[in-house]
KOLNU-126722 format. One record per residue (C-alpha): x negated, y negated, z. Coordinates in steps of 0.05 Angstrom, whole numbers, plus 5000, padded with zeros to 4 digits. Each point is the difference from the previous one (the first is absolute). Example, Ala and Ser with C-alpha at 12.3 -4.5 7.8 and 13.67 -1.06 7.14 Angstrom:
// residues 2
    x    y    z
 4754 5090 5156
 4973 4931 4987
//
This chain:
// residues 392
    x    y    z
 8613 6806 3317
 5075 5025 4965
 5023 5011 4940
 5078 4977 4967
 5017 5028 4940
 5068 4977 4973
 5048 5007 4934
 4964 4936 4970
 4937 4965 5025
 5002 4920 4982
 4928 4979 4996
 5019 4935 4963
 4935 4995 4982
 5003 5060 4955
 5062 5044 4967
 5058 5035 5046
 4963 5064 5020
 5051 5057 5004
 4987 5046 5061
 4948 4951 5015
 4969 5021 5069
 4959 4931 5038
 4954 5014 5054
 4977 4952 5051
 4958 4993 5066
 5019 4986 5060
 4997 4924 4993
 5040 4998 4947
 4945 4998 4944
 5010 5042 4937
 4960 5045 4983
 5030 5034 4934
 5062 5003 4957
 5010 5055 4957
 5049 5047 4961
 5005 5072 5028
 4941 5020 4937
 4950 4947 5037
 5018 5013 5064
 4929 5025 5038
 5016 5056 5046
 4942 4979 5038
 5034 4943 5036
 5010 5024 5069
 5063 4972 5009
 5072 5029 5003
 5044 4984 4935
 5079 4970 5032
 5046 5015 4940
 5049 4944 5000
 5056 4980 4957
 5005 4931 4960
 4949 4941 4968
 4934 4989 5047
 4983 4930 4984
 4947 4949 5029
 5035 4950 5062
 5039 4941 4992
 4980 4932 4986
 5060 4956 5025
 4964 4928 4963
 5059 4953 5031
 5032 5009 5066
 5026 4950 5061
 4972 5032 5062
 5027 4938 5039
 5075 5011 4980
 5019 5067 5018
 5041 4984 5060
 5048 4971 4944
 5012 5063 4982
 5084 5001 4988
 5009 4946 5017
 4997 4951 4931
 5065 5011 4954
 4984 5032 4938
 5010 4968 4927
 5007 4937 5022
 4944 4965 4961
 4922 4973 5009
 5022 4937 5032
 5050 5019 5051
 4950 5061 5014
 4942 4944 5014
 5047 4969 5042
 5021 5056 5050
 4923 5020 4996
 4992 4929 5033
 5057 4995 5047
 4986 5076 5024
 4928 4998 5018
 4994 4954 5048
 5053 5036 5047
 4958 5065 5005
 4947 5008 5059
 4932 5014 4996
 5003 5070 5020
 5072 5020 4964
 4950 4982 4937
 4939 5031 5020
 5043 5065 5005
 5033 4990 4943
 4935 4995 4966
 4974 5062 5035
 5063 5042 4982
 4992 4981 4926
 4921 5007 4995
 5009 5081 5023
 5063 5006 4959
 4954 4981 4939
 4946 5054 5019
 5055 5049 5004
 5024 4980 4929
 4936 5010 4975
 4972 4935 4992
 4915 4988 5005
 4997 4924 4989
 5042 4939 5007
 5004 4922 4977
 5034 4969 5052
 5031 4925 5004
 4969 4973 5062
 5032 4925 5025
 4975 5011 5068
 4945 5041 5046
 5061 5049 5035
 4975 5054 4947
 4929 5003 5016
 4996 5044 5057
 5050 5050 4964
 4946 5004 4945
 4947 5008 5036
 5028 5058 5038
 5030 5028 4934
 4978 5067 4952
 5017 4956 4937
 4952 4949 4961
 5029 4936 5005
 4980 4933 4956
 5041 4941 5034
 5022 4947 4956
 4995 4941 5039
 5067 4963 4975
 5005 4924 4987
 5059 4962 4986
 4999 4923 4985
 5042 4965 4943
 4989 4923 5023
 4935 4982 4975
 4978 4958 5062
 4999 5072 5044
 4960 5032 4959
 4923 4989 5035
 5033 5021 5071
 5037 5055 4971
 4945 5023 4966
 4953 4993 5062
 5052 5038 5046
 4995 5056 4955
 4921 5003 5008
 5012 4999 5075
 5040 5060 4991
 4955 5028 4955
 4948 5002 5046
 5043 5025 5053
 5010 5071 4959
 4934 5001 4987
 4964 5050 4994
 5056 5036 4979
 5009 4989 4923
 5039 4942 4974
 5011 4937 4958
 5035 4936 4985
 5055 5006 4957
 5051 4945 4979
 5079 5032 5011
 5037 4982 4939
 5000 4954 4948
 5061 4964 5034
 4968 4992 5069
 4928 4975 4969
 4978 4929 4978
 4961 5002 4948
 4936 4965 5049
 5010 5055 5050
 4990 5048 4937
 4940 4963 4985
 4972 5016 5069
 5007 5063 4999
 4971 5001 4930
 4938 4964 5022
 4997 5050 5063
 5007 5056 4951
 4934 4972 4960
 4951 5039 5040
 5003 5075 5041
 5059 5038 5006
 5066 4975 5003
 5061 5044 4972
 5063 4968 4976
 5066 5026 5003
 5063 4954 4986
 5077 5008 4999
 5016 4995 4923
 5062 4984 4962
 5046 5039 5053
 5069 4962 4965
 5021 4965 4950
 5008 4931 5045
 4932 5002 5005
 4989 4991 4918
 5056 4954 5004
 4971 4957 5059
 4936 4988 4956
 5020 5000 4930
 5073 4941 5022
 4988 4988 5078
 5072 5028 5002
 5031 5062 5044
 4991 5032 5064
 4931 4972 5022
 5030 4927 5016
 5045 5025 5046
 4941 5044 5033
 4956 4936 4999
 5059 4967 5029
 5017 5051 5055
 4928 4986 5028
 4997 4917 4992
 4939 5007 4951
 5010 4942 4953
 4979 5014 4929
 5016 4940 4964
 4928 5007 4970
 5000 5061 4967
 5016 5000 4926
 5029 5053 4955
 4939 5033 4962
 5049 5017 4937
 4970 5081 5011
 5008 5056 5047
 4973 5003 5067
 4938 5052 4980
 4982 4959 4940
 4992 4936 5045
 4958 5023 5051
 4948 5052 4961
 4957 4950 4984
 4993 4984 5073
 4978 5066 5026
 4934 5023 4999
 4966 5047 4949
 4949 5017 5049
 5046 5044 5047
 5049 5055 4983
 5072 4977 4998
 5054 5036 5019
 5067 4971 4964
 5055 5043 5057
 5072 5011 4970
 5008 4972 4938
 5068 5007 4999
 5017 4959 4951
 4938 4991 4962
 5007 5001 4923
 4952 5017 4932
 4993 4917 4982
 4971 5005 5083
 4947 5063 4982
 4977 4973 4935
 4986 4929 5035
 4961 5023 5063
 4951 5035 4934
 4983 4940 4982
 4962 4990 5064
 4936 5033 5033
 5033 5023 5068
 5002 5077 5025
 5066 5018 5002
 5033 5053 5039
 5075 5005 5004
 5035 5038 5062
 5070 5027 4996
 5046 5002 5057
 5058 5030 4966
 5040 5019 5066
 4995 4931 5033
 5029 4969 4932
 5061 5031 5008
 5007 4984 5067
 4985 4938 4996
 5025 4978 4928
 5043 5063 4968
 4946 4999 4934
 4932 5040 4980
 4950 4964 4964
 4997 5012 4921
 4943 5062 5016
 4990 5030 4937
 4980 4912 4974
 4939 5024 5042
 4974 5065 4975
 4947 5004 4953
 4984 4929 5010
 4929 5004 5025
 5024 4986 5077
 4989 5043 5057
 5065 5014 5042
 5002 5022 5064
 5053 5008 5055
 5026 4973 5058
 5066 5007 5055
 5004 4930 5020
 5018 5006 5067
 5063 5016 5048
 5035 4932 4995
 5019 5021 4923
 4982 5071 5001
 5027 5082 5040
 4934 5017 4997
 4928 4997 4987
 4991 5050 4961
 4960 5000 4925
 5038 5070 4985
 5063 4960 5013
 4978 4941 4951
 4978 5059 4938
 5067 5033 5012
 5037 4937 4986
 4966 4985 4942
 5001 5060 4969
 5074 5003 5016
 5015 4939 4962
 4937 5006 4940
 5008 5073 4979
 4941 4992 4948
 4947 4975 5064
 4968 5075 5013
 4983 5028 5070
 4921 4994 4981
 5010 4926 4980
 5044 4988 5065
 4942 5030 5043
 4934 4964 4964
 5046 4941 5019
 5008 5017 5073
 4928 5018 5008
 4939 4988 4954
 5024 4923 4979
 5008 4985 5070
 4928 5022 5017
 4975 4969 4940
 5037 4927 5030
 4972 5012 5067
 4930 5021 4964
 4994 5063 5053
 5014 5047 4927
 4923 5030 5023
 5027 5035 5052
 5087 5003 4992
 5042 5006 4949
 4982 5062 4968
 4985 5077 5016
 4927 4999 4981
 4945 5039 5039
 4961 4948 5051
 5070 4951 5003
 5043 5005 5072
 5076 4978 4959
 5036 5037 5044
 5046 5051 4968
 5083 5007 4993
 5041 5046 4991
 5061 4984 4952
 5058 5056 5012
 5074 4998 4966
 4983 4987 4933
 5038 5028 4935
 4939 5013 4956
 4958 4943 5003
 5051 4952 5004
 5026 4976 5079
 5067 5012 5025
 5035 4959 5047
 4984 5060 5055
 4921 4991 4987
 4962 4993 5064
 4924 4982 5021
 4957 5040 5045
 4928 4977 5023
 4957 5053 4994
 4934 4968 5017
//
């Protein structure tokens, strides 16, 4: 059993405590979290005095495990389709082991940053083994892609096959994007969705082509459908955005994660109300600039009724995988989002997605959240020196 008592203690569930002093055995279960006036002497356990914001671990709710040998080596700035395209050309040339050790390399790096949980993109079985040996909770979103109506039963079917090869390890079938999905592949994985467990988590809105491919049929997405011979002579402009179209597809049996968002707008918010779905949205603020120089509109999103979580994306658009890394941006470019906010985002919301908020997520006696330390801040707020330190 130890105790860490820091400047601030982040329960999320609760109020900052100031000098707030959390104990914990030695599996990493809390046992109390106090101010110095609560504080029970009678805990046999040494008190480490520690500078900085204790906080509950990481959840990192959208990540690509599978791409972190691409790390450096995709141009930045260069767009969503030309991005897609190097994805493409790039991954086939790596071997089985230079990805496996990729994979490794960036699982530990994300202990090291903190991180408790993870929602990773999973298009193939080379990840399994590195969960299975990791520290982390993973959920593996089983990724299928299919925009010619005619492949969607086998594509659908391949990605049950898969499915059952992560198994028991948790995942689901998720469709990638609206751009890469027929609308009777969604419908498969709506009916799958019907009954048990099956999480959704889909790329959303990440530029403005995308809008522009489903409101016209016009920009960059012809020449993408082009560059890989997929004919789409039968698709028809739907005269609205990309999220509008394909809401009332999903499910409203499963949580849905909407990941980016980039450039989702207020007519977009106010439409997906009109329907019965569980929406979650997930920012990936660093991988947006990488990828297309622009933030989504965050503040359209606050006080809306949503739950927002977090996520890194993964090496192919991204430094690191780091949540502190993804807060620090934000609050770099939206002043008015506070560190508390930033941190509910980065770890109660995710557990609430994942439903695992019974045990992670917050510093409450019985849970095992794991627990940060946040050092080089200015007050509350994060400087560009602030740093993460796993405690527990």
């Amino acid at each position: 059993m130890k105790s860490f008592k820091a400047d601030y203690v982040f329960p999320v569930s609760a109020d900052p405590i100031k000098n707030g002093i959390v104990t914990v055995d030695d599996l990493g279960k809390i046992i109390s979290v106090t101010d110095p006036n609560t504080f029970s002497e009678t805990i046999d356990a040494p008190v480490e005095q520690l500078s900085g914001i204790i906080c509950p671990g990481f959840f990192n709710t959208h990540c690509h495990l599978e791409l972190s040998h691409l790390e450096g080596k995709i141009e930045r700035g260069k767009g969503l389709v030309n991005f897609i395209k190097e994805v493409q050309s790039l991954r086939g040339k790596a071997g089985k082991n230079e990805i496996l050790e990729a994979a490794m390399k960036a699982d530990n790096d994300m202990y090291q940053n903190g991180i408790v949980a993870v929602g990773d993109i999973a298009n193939s079985d080379v990840s399994i083994p590195v969960k299975a040996g990791s520290k982390l909770y993973y959920h593996s979103f089983i990724e299928t892609f299919g925009f010619l109506p005619d492949q969607a039963a086998g594509v659908f079917n391949n990605a049950v096959a898969l499915a059952n090869e992560f198994k028991p390890q948790s995942c689901s079938i998720t469709p990638h994007a609206p751009y890469s999905v027929s609308k009777e592949l969604f419908k498969l994985i709506r009916n799958h969705s019907e009954t048990g467990q099956n999480l959704i988590s889909i790329h959303n809105q990440e530029c403005e082509d995308e809008n522009k491919f489903y409101r016209y049929k016009l920009g960059t997405f012809n020449d993408l459908y082009a560059h890989f011979g997929i004919d789409i002579s039968y698709f028809k402009p739907q005269a609205r955005n990309s999220l509008q179209s394909i809401i009332p597809l999903l499910t409203n049996k499963q949580q849905i994660l909407l990941v980016h968002n980039t450039c989702t707008n207020l007519k977009d918010i106010y439409f997906i109300k009109r329907f019965d779905r569980k929406i979650h949205w997930c920012f990936c603020p660093n991988a947006n600039l990488y990828i297309e120089k622009i933030l989504p509109k965050v503040e359209l999103f606050i006080g809306q009724g949503y739950n927002i979580t977090l996520g890194t994306d993964g090496l192919a658009s991204n430094e690191k995988l780091c949540i502190l890394s993804e807060m620090k941006t934000l609050q770099q470019k939206f002043p008015s989002l506070t560190t508390a906010r930033l941190i509910e985002w980065g770890t109660l919301n995710g557990a609430k997605y994942f439903g695992i908020d019974d045990e992670k997520g917050t510093i409450e006696p019985g849970k095992t959240p794991g627990l940060n330390l946040l050092t080089g801040l200015d007050g509350l707020k994060f400087t560009p020196d602030a740093k993460v330190r796993r405690l527990i």
